[in-house]
C-alpha positions as CSV (number, residue, x, y, z in Angstrom):
1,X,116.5,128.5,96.9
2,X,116.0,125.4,99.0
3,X,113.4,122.8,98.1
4,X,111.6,121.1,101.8
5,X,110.7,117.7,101.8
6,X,108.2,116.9,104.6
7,X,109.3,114.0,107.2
8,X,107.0,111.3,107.8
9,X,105.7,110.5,111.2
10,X,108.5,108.8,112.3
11,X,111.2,111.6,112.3
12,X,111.2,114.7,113.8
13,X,112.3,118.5,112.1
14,X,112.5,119.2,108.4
15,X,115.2,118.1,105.6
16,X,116.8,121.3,103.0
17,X,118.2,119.6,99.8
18,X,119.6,121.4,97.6
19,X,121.8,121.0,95.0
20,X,124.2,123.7,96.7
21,X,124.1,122.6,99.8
22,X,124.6,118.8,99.8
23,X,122.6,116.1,102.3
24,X,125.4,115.6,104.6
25,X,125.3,119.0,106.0
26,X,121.6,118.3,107.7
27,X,123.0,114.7,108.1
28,X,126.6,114.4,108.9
29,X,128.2,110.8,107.9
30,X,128.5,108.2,110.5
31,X,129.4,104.7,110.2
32,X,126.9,102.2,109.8
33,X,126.1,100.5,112.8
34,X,124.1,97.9,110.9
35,X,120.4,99.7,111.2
36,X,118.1,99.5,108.2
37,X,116.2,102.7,107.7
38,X,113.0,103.1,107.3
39,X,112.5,106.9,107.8
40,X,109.5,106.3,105.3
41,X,106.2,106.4,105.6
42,X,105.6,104.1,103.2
43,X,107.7,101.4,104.2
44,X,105.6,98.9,106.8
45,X,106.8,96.7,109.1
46,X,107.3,92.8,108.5
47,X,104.0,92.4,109.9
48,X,102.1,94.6,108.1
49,X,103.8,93.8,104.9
50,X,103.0,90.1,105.1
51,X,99.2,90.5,105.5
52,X,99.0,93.3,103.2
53,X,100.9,90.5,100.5
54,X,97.8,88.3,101.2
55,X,95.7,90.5,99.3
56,X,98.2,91.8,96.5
57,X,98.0,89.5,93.4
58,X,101.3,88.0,92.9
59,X,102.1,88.8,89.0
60,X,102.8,86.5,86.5
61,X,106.6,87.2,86.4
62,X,106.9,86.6,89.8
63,X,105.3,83.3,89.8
64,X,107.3,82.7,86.7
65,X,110.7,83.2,88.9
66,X,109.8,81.5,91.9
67,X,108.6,78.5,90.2
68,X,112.3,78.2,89.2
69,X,115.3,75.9,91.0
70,X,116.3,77.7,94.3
71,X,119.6,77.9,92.6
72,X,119.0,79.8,90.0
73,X,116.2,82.4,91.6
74,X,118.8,85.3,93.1
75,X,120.5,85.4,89.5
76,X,116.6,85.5,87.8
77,X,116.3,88.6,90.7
78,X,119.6,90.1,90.4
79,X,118.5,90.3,85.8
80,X,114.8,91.8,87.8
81,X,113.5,89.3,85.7
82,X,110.4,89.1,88.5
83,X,109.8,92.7,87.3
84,X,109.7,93.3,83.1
85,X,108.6,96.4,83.3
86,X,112.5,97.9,82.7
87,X,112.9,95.5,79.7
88,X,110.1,97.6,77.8
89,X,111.1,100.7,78.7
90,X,114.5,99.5,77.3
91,X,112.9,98.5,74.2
92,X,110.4,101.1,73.4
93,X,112.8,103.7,72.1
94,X,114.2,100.8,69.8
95,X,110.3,100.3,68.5
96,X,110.3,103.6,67.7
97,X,113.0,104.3,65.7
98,X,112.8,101.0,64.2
99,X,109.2,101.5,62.9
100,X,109.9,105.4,61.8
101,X,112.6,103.7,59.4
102,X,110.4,101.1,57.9
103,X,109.5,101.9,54.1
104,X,106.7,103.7,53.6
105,X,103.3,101.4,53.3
106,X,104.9,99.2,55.0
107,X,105.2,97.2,58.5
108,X,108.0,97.5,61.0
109,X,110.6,94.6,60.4
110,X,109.8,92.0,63.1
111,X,112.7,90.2,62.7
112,X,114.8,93.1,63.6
113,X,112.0,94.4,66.7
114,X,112.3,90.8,67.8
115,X,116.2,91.2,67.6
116,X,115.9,94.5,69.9
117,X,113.3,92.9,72.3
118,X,116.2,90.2,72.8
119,X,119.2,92.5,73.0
120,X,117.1,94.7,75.5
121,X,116.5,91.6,77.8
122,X,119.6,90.9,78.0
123,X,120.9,94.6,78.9
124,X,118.4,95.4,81.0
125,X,119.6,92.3,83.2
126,X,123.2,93.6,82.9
127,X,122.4,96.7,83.8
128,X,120.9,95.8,87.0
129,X,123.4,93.6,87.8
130,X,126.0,96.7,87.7
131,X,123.2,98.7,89.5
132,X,123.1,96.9,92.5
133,X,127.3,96.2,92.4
134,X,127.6,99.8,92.7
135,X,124.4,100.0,95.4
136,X,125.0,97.1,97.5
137,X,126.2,98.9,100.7
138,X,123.3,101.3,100.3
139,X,121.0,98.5,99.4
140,X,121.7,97.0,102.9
141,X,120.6,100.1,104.7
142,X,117.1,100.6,102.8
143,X,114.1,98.1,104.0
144,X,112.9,98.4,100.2
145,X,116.2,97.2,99.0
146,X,117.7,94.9,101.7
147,X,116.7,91.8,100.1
148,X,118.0,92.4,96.7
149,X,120.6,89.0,96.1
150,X,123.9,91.2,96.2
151,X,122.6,93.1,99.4
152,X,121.3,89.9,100.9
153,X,124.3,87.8,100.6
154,X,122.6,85.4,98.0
155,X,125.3,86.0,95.4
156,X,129.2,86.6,96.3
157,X,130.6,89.7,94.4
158,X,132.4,86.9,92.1
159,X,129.8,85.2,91.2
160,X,128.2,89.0,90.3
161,X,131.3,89.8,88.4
162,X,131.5,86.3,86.6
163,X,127.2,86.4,85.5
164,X,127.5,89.9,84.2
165,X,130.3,88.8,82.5
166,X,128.1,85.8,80.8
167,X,125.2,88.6,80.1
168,X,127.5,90.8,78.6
169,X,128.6,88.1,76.1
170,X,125.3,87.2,75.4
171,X,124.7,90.6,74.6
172,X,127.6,91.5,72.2
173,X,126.4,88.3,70.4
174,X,123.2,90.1,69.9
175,X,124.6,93.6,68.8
176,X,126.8,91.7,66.1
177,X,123.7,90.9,64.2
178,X,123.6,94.3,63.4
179,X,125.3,96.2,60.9
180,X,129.1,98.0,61.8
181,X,127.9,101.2,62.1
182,X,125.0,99.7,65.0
183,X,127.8,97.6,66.1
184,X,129.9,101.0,67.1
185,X,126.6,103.0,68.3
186,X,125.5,100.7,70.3
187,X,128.9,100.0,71.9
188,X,129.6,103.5,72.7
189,X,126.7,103.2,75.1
190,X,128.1,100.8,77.5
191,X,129.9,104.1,79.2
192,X,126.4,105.2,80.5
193,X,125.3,101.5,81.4
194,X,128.3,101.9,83.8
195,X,127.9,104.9,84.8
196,X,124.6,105.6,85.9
197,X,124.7,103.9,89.3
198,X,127.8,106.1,90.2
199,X,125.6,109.2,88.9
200,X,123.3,108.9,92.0
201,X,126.3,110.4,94.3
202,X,127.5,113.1,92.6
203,X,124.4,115.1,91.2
204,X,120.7,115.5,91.4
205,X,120.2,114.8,88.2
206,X,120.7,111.1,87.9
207,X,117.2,110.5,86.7
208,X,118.8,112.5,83.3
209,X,121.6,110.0,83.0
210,X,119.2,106.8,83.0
211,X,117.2,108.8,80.2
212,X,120.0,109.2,78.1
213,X,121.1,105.7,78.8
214,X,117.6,103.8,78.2
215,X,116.6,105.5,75.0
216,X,119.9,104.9,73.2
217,X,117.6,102.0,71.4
218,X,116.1,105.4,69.5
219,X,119.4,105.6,67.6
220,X,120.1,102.2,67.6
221,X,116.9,101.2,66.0
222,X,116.8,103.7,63.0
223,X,120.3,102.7,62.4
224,X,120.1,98.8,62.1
225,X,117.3,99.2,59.5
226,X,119.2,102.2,57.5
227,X,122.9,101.7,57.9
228,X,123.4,105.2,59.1
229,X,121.2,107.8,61.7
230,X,119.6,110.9,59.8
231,X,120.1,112.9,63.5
232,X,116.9,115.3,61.7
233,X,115.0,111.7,62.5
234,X,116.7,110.3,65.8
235,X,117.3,113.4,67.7
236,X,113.9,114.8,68.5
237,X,113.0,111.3,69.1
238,X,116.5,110.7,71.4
239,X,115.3,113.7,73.2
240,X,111.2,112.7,73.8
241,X,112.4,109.6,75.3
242,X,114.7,111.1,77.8
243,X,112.2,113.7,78.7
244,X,109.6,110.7,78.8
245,X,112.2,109.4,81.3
246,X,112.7,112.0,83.6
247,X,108.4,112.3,83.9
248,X,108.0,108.6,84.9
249,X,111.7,108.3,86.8
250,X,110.9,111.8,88.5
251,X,107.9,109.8,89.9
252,X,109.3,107.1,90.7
253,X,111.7,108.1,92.9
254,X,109.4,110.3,95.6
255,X,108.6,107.0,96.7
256,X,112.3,106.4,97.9
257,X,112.9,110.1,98.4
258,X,112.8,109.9,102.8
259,X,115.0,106.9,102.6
260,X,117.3,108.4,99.7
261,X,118.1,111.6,102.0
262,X,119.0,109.8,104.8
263,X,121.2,107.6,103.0
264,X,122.6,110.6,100.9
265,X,121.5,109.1,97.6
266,X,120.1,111.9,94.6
267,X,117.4,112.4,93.0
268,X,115.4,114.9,90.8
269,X,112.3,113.9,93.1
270,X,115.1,115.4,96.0
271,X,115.6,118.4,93.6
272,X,112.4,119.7,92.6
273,X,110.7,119.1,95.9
274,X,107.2,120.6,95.5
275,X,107.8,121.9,92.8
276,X,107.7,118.4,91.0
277,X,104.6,118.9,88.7
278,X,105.9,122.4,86.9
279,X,109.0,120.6,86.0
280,X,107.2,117.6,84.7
281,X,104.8,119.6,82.6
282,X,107.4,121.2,81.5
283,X,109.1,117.6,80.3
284,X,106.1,116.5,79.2
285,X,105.6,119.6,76.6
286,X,109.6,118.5,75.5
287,X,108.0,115.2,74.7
288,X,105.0,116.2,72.8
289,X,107.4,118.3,71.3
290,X,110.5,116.3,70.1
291,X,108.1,113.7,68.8
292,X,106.0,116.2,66.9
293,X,109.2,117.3,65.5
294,X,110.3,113.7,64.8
295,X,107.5,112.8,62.8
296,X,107.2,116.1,60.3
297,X,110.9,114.9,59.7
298,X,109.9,111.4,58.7
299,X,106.6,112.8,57.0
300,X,104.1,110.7,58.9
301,X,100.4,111.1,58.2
302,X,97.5,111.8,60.9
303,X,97.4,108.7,62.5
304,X,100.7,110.0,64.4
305,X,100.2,112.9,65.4
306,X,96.4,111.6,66.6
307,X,98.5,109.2,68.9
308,X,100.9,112.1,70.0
309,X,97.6,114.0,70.8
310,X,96.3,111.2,72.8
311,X,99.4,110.5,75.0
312,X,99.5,113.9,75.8
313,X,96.3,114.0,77.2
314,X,97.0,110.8,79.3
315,X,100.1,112.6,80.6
316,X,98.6,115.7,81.6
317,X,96.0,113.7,83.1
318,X,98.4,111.8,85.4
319,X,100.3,114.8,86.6
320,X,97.5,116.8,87.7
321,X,96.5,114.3,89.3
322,X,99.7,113.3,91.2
323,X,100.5,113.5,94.8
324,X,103.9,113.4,95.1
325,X,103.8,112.7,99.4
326,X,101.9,109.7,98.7
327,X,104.5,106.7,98.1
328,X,101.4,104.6,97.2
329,X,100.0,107.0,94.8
330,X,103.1,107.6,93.0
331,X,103.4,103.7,92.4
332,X,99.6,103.4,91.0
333,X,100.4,106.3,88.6
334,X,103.4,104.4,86.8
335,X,101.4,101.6,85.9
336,X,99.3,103.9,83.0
337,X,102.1,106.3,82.6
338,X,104.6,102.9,81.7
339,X,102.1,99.9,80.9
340,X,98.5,101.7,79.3
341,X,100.3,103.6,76.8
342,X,101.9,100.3,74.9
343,X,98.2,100.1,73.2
344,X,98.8,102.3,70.9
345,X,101.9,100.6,70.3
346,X,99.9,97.7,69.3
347,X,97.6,99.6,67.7
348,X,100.2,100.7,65.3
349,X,100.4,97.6,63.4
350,X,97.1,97.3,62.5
351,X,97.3,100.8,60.3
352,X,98.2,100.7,56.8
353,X,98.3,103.4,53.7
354,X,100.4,105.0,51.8
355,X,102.6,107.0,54.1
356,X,104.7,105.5,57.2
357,X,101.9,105.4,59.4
358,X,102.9,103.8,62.9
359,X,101.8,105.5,65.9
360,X,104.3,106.1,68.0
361,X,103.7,106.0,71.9
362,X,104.7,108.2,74.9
C-alpha cells in the first residue's frame, strides 16, 4: 500500500513513499549542484523570515547563547544549547525511574536527579554533535538546517571530532558516579547514540531508534538508586517512553517531511502518511498502557494513576486535534505535548503518604 504525501505549492505531481519502494525511484540521485531545497511550504524566504523574527519572542536560551564570546557560540549551537527542550526529554525517563525507586513515603533523591539532569546535558550535547557529523552533507541542502555550525563551515570536522571528544569525557566522569552495574548500562547505550543518525537512511523507522536511545535514562535511573533493574519495573516504563517518543517525534518530523523526501532522508511521518493519527493513538494507548503496568508493579497509590489519567486526556486531545499538512501547527502542538506535561512532574514532589506516590508524567 503506498502512503501520498501532498506537494506544496511549489512543486508539481505527487510523491509514493513507501517502505517497499524506496524515494529514489520517484527521485533518482543526482549530484548536488549546490541548491538548497526548499520544496516546503513551510520554509519562507530570507525576507519573510526576518520580519516574521520581528515579532517572534527570542527565548531565554537563545539570548543566553548569543550573549556568549563569538568564539565560543557555534560549539554552544552545535551541544543545541539555544534549544533545551532535547535535554529534558533526555532526562525525563531518568526522573521516572529514579522517583519509582525512591523508598516508599519518601522523596526522590535529588542528589542523584541532579546527577542525571547533568549527565543528560552533557549527552544530549554529544549526541547532536554526532547528529549533525553524520547530517552535515544533508544539512547543507535543507534551508532549515543550512546554518547549523558543521553545515555552515563554523566548526572544521576536527575541531567536531576533538569537542565531542571533550563532551564525551565529561560525560564518562558523570556515569562513574554511579554504581558498576549503572556504569555498564549506561555504557551499553553509546551504540544507539551513534547510531541513530545513520538510522535515518536505511529505514522508516528512525523515529523508533531515537525512542529507544532517549529513554535509556528509564533503566538507568532505577538502577543507580537500587544497584540492579527489576525489568517487571523498568520495562513497561522503557517501553511508555519510546511509545511517548514516537507520538511527539512522529510529529515533529511532518514538518521536515517535503524536504526529507527530496533529500531521501526517513521518517515515520514519511511512513504513515495520512494515516498518522491511527498510528499515534495507537502509541499513545502503549503509553497509557506500559505506565499503568509500571506502576501496579511498583504498587503506587491514586495519585499515579490520576496523573496517567490526566496525560492521557492531554494526548488525545492533541491528536485529534492535529493537522499533520500544517508545518506550523505541528510545531505549536509540541510545545504542550513536550513542555505542559512537566507540571505534574513538579507536582509530584509536593505529594506525600505512605505509599510511593510520585506522579509520573507522559
Amino acid at each position: 500500500m503506498f502512503c501520498f504525501a501532498r506537494f506544496s505549492s511549489e512543486c508539481k505531481g505527487i510523491l509514493y513513499s513507501s517502505p517497499v519502494y524506496t524515494l529514489t525511484r520517484n527521485f533518482p540521485r543526482r549530484p548536488w549542484n549546490g541548491t538548497v531545497y526548499s520544496t516546503s511550504k513551510f520554509v519562507h524566504s530570507d525576507k519573510q523570515h526576518n520580519e516574521k523574527q520581528q515579532f517572534v519572542k527570542i527565548r531565554l536560551a537563545e539570548k543566553l547563547v548569543d550573549s556568549c564570546p563569538k568564539q565560543i557560540q557555534p560549539y554552544l549551537k552545535l551541544m543545541r544549547i539555544d534549544r533545551p527542550i532535547g535535554t529534558w526529554l533526555l532526562f525525563w525517563p531518568c526522573s521516572w525511574s529514579v522517583a519509582l525507586a525512591a523508598a516508599p513515603g519518601s522523596l526522590p533523591d535529588i542528589g542523584m536527579l541532579s546527577l542525571m539532569l547533568a549527565g543528560s546535558f552533557v549527552m544530549r550535547g554529544a549526541g547532536c554533535t554526532i547528529n549533525d557529523m553524520w547530517d552535515q552533507k544533508n544539512d547543507r541542502k535543507v534551508e532549515r538546517t543550512k546554518s547549523r555550525p558543521l553545515a555552515s563551515n563554523q566548526i572544521t570536522p576536527f575541531n567536531a571530532w576533538v569537542f565531542l571528544g571533550a563532551q564525551l569525557s565529561v560525560g564518562l566522569a558523570i556515569l562513574l558516579q554511579l554504581n558498576w552495574y549503572s556504569i555498564v548500562l549506561g555504557a551499553s547505550s553509546l551504540g544507539l547514540v551513534i547510531s541513530y543518525p545513520l538510522m535515518k537512511r536505511i529505514t522508516y523507522w528512525p523515529q523508533l531508534v531515537l525512542g529507544l536511545t532517549l529513554n535509556w535514562g528509564a533503566l538507568i535511573g532505577y538502577s543507580a538508586i537500587q544497584g540492579y533493574c527489576d525489568w517487571s519495573i523498568c520495562l513497561p516504563l522503557y517501553a511508555a517512553g519510546v511509545t511517548w517518543t514516537l507520538v511527539y517525534d512522529t510529529i515533529y518530523a511532518h514538518q521536515d517531511k517535503y524536504d526529507d523526501a527530496v533529500v531521501g532522508v526517513k521518517s515515520t511521518a514519511l511512513r504513515f502518511g495520512e494515516a498518522t493519527p491511527k498510528w499515534l493513538m495507537g502509541f499513545s494507548l502503549a503509553t497509557v498502557t506500559g505506565f499503568t503496568l509500571a506502576g501496579i508493579t511498583a504498587e503506587q497509590s491514586w495519585p499515579f494513576y490520576v496523573a496517567v489519567l490526566a496525560s492521557s486526556a492531554h494526548l488525545i486531545r492533541q491528536i485529534t486535534t492535529l493537522n499533520i499538512n500544517d508545518g506550523e501547527h505541528c510545531a505549536k502542538l509540541l510545545i504542550p505535548i513536550k513542555i505542559l506535561v512537566l507540571l505534574y512532574f513538579w507536582v509530584a514532589f509536593l505529594v506525600h503518604g505512605v505509599n510511593k506516590l510520585f506522579i509520573i508524567i507522559i
